[in-house]
DODREN-144225 format. One record per atom (N, C-alpha, C): residue in three letters; residue number from 0; x, y, z; atom name. Coordinates in nm, 2 decimals. Example, Ala and Ser with C-alpha at 12.3 -4.5 7.8 and 13.67 -1.06 7.14 Angstrom:
2
<res = ala&n = 0&X = 1.32&Y = -0.57&Z = 0.78&atom = N>
<res = ala&n = 0&X = 1.23&Y = -0.45&Z = 0.78&atom = CA>
<res = ala&n = 0&X = 1.32&Y = -0.33&Z = 0.78&atom = C>
<res = ser&n = 1&X = 1.28&Y = -0.22&Z = 0.71&atom = N>
<res = ser&n = 1&X = 1.37&Y = -0.11&Z = 0.71&atom = CA>
<res = ser&n = 1&X = 1.29&Y = 0.00&Z = 0.79&atom = C>
END
This chain:
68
<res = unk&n = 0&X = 0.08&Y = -0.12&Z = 0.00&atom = N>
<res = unk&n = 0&X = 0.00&Y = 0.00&Z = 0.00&atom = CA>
<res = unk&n = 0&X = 0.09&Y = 0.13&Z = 0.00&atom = C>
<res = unk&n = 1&X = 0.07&Y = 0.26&Z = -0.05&atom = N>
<res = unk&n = 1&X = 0.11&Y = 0.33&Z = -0.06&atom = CA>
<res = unk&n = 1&X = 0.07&Y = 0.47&Z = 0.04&atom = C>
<res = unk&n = 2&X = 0.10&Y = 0.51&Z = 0.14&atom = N>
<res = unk&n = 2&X = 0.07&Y = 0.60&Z = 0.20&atom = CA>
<res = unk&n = 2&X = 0.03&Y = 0.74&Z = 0.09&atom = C>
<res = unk&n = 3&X = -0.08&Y = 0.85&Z = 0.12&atom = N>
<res = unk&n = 3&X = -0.15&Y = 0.94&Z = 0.07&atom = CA>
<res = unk&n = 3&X = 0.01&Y = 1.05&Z = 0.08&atom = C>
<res = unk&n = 4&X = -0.01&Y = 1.14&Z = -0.01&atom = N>
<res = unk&n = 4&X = 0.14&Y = 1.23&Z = 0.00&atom = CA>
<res = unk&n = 4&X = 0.10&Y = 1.39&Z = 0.07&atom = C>
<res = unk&n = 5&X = 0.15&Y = 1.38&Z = 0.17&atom = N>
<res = unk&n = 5&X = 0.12&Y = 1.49&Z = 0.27&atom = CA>
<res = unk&n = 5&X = 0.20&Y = 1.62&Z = 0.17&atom = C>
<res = unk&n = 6&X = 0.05&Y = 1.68&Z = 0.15&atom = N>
<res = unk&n = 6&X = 0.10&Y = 1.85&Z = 0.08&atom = CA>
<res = unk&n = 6&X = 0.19&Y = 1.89&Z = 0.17&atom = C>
<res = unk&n = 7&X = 0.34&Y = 1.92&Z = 0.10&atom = N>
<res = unk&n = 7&X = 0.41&Y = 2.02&Z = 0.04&atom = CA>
<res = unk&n = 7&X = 0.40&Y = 2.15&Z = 0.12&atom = C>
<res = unk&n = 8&X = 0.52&Y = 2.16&Z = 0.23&atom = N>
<res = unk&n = 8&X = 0.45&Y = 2.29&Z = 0.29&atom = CA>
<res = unk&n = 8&X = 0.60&Y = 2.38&Z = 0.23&atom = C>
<res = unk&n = 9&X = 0.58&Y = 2.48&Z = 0.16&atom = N>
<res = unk&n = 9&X = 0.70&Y = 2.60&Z = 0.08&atom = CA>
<res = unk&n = 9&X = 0.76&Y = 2.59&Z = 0.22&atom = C>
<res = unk&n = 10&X = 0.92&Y = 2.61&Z = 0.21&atom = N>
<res = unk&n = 10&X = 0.99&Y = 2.61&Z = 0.26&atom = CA>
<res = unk&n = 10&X = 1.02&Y = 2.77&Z = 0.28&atom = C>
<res = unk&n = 11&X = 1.11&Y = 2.84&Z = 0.37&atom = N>
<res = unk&n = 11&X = 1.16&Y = 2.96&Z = 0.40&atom = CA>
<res = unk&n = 11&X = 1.27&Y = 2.97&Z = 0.29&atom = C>
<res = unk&n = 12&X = 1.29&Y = 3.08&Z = 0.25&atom = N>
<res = unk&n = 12&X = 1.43&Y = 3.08&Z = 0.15&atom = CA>
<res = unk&n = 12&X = 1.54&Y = 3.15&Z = 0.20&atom = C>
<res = unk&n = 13&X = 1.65&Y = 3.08&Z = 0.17&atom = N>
<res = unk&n = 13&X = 1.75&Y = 3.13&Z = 0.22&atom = CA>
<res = unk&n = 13&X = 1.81&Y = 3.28&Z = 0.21&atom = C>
<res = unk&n = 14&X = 1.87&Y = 3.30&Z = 0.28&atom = N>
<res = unk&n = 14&X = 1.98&Y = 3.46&Z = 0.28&atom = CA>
<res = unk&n = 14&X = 2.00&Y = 3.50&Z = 0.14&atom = C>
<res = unk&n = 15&X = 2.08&Y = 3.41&Z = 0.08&atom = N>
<res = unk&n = 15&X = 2.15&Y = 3.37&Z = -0.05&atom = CA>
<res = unk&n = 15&X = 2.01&Y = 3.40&Z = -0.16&atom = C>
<res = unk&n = 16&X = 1.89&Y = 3.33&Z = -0.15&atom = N>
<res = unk&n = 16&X = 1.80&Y = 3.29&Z = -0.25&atom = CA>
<res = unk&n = 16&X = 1.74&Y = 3.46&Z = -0.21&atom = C>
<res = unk&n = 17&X = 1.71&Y = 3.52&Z = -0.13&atom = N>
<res = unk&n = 17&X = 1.63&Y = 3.61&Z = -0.12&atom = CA>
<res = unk&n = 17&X = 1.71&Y = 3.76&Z = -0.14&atom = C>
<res = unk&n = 18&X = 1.86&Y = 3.75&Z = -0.15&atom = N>
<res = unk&n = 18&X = 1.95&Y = 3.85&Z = -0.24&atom = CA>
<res = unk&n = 18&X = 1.95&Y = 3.84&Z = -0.41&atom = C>
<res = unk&n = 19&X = 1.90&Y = 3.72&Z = -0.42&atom = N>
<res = unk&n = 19&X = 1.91&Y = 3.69&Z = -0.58&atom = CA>
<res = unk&n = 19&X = 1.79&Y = 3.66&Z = -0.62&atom = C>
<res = unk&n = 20&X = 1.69&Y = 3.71&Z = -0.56&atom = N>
<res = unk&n = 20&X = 1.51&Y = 3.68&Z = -0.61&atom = CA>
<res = unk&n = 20&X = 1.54&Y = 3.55&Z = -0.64&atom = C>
<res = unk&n = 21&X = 1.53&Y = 3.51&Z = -0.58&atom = N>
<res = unk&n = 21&X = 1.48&Y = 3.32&Z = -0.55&atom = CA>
<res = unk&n = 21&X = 1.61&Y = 3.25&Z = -0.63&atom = C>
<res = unk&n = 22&X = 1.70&Y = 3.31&Z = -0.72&atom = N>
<res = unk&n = 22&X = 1.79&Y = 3.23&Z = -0.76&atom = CA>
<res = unk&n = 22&X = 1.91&Y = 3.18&Z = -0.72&atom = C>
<res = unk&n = 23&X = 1.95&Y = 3.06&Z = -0.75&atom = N>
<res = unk&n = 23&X = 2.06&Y = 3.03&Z = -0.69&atom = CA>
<res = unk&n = 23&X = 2.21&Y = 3.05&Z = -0.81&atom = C>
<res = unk&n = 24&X = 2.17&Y = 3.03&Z = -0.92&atom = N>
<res = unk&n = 24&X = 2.27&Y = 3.07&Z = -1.00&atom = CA>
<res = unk&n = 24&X = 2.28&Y = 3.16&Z = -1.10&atom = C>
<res = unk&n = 25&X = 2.39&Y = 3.26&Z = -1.12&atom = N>
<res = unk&n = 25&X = 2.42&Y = 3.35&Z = -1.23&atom = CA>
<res = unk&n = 25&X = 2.38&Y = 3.35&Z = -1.34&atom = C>
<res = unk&n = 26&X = 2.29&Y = 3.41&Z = -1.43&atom = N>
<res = unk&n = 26&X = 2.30&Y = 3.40&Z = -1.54&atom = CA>
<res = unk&n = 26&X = 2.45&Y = 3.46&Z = -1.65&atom = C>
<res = unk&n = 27&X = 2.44&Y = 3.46&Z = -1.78&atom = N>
<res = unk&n = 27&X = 2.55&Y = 3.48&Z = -1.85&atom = CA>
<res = unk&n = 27&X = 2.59&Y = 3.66&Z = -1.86&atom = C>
<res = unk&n = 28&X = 2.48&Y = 3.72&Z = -1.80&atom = N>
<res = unk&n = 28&X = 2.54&Y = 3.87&Z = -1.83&atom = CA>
<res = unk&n = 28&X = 2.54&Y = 3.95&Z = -1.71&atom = C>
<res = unk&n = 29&X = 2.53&Y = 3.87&Z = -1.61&atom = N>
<res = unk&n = 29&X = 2.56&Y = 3.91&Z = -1.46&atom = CA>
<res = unk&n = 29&X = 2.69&Y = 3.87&Z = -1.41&atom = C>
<res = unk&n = 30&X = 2.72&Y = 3.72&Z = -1.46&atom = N>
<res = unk&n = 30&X = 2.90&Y = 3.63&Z = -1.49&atom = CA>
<res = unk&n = 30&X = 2.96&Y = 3.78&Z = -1.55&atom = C>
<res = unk&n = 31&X = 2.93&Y = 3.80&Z = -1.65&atom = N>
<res = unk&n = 31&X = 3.02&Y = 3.93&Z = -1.74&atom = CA>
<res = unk&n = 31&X = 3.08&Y = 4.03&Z = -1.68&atom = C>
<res = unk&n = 32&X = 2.96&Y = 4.06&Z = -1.62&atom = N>
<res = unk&n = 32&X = 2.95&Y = 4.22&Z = -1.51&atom = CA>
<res = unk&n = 32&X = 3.03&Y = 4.19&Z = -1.42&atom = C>
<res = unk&n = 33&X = 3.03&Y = 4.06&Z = -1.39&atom = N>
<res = unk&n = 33&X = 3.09&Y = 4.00&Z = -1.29&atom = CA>
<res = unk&n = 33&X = 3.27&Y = 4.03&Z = -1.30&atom = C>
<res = unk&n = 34&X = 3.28&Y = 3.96&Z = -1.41&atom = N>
<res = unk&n = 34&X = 3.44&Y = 3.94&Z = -1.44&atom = CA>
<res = unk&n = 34&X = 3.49&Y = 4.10&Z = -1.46&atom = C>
<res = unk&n = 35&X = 3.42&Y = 4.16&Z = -1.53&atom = N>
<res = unk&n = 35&X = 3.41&Y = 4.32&Z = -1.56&atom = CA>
<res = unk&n = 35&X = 3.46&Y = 4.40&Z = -1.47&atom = C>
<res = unk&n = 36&X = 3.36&Y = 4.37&Z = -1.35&atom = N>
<res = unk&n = 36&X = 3.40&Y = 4.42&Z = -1.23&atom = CA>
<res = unk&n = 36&X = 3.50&Y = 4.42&Z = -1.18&atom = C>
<res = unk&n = 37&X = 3.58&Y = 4.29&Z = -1.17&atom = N>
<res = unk&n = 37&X = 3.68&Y = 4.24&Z = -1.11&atom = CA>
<res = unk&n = 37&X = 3.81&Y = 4.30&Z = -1.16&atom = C>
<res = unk&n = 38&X = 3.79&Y = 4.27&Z = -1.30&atom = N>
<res = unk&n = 38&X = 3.96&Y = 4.32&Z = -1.44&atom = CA>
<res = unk&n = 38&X = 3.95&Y = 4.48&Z = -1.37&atom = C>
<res = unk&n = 39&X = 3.86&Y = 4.53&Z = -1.33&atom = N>
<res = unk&n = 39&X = 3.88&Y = 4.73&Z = -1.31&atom = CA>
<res = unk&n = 39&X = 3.92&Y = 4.73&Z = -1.20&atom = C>
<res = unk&n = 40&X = 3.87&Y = 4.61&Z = -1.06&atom = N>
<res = unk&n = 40&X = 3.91&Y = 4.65&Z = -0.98&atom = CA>
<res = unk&n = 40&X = 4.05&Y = 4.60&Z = -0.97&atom = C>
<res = unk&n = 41&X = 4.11&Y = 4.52&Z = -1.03&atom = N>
<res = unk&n = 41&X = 4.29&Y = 4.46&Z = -1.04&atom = CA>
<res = unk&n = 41&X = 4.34&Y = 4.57&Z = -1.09&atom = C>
<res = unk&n = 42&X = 4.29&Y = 4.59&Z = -1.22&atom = N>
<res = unk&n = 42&X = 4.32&Y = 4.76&Z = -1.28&atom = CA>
<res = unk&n = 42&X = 4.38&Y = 4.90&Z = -1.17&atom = C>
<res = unk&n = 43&X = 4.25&Y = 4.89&Z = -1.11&atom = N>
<res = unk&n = 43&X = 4.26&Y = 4.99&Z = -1.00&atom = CA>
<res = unk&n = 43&X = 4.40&Y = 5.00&Z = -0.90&atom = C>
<res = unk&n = 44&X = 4.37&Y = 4.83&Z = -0.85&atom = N>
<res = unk&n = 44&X = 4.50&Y = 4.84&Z = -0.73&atom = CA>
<res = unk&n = 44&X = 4.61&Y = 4.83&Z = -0.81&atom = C>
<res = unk&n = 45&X = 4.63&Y = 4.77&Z = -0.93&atom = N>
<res = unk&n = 45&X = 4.74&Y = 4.79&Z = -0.99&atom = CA>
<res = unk&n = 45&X = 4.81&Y = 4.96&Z = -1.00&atom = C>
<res = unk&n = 46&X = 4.73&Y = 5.05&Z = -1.03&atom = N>
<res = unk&n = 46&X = 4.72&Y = 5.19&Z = -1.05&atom = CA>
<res = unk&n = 46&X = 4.78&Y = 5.30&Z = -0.91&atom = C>
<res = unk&n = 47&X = 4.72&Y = 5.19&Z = -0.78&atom = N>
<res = unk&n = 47&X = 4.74&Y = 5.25&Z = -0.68&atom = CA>
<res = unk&n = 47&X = 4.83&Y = 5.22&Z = -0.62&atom = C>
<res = unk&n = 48&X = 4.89&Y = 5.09&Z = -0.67&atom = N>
<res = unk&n = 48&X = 5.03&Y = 5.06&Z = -0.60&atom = CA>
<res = unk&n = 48&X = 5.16&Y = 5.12&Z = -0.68&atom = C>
<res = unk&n = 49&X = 5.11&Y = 5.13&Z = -0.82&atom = N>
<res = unk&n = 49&X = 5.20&Y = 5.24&Z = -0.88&atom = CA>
<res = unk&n = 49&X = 5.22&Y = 5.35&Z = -0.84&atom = C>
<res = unk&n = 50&X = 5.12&Y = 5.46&Z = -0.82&atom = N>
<res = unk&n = 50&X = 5.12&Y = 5.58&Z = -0.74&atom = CA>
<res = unk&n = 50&X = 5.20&Y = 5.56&Z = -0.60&atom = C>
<res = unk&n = 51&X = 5.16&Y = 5.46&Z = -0.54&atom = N>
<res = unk&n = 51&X = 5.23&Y = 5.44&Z = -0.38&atom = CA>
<res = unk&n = 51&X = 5.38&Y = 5.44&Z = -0.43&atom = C>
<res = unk&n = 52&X = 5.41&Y = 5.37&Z = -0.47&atom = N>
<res = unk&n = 52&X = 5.55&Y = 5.30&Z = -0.55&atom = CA>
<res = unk&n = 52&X = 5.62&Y = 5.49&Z = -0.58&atom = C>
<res = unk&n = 53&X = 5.56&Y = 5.54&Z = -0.67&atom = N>
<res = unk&n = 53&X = 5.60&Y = 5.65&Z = -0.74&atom = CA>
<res = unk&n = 53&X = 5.60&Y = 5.77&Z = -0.64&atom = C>
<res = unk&n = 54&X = 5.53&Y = 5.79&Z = -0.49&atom = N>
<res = unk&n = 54&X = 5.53&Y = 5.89&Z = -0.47&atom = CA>
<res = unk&n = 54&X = 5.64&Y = 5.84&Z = -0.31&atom = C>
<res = unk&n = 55&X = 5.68&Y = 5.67&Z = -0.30&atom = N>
<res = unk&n = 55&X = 5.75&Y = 5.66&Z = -0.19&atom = CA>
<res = unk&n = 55&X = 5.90&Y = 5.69&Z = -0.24&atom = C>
<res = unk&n = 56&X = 5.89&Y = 5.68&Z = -0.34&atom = N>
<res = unk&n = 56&X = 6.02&Y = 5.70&Z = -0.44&atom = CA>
<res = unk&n = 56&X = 6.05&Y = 5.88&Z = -0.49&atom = C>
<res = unk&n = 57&X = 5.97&Y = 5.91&Z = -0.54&atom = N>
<res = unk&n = 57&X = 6.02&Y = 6.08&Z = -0.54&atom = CA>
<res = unk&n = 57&X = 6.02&Y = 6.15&Z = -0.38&atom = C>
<res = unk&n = 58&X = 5.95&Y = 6.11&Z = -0.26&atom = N>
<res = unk&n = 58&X = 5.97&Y = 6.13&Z = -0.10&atom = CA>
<res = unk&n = 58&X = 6.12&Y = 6.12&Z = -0.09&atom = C>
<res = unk&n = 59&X = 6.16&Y = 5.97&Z = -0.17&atom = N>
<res = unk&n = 59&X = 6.31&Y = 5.96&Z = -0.07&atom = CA>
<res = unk&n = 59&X = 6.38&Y = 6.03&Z = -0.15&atom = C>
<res = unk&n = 60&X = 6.38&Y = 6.08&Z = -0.31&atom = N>
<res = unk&n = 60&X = 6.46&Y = 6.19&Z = -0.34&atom = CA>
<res = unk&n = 60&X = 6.45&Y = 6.31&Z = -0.29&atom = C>
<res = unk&n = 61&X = 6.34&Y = 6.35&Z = -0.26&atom = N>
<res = unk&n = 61&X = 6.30&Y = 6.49&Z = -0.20&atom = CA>
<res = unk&n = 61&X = 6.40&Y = 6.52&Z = -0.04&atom = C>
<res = unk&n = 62&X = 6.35&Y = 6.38&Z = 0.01&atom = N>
<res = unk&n = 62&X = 6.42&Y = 6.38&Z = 0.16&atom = CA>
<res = unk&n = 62&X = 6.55&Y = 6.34&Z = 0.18&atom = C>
<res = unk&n = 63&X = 6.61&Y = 6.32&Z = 0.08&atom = N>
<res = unk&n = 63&X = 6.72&Y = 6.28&Z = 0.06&atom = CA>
<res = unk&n = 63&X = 6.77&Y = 6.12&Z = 0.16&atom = C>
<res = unk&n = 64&X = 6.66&Y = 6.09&Z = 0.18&atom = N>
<res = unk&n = 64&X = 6.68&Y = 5.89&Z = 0.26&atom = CA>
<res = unk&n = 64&X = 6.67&Y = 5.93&Z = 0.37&atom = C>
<res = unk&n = 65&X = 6.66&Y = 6.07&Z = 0.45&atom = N>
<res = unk&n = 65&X = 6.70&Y = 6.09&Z = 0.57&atom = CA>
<res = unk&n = 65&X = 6.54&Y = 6.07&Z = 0.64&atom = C>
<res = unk&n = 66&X = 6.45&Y = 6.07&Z = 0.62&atom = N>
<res = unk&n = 66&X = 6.31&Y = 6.05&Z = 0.66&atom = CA>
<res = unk&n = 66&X = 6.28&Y = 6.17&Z = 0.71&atom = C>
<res = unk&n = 67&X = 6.37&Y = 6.28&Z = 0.69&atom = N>
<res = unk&n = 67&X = 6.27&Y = 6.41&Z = 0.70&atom = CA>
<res = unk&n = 67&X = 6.17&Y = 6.43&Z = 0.58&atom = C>
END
């Protein structure tokens, strides 16, 4: 015999599912935006460790190494 199948009570949705309107996976042009994101923000720090690099470097000519 087969027991009767007790309706289905919706479950609560997760943290995750209720940031992404019920979805759990990326579509293909949100991935994009995604990687997009990411290449500006490497871009970026790359940009600002040059500046750092370039302005610790004209300091110690200015100060002549002496840390004034």
């Amino acid at each position: 015999m087969t027991e009767p199948k007790k309706p289905s009570k919706p479950r609560s949705l997760t943290y995750t599912e209720m940031m992404n309107g019920g979805q759990q996976q990326m579509d293909g042009a949100t991935h994009q935006q995604e990687l997009n994101l990411q290449r500006r923000k490497d871009v970026f720090e790359r940009s600002v460790e040059h500046l750092e690099q370039s302005f610790n470097t004209e300091a110690h000519h200015i100060g002549g190494g002496t840390g004034i």
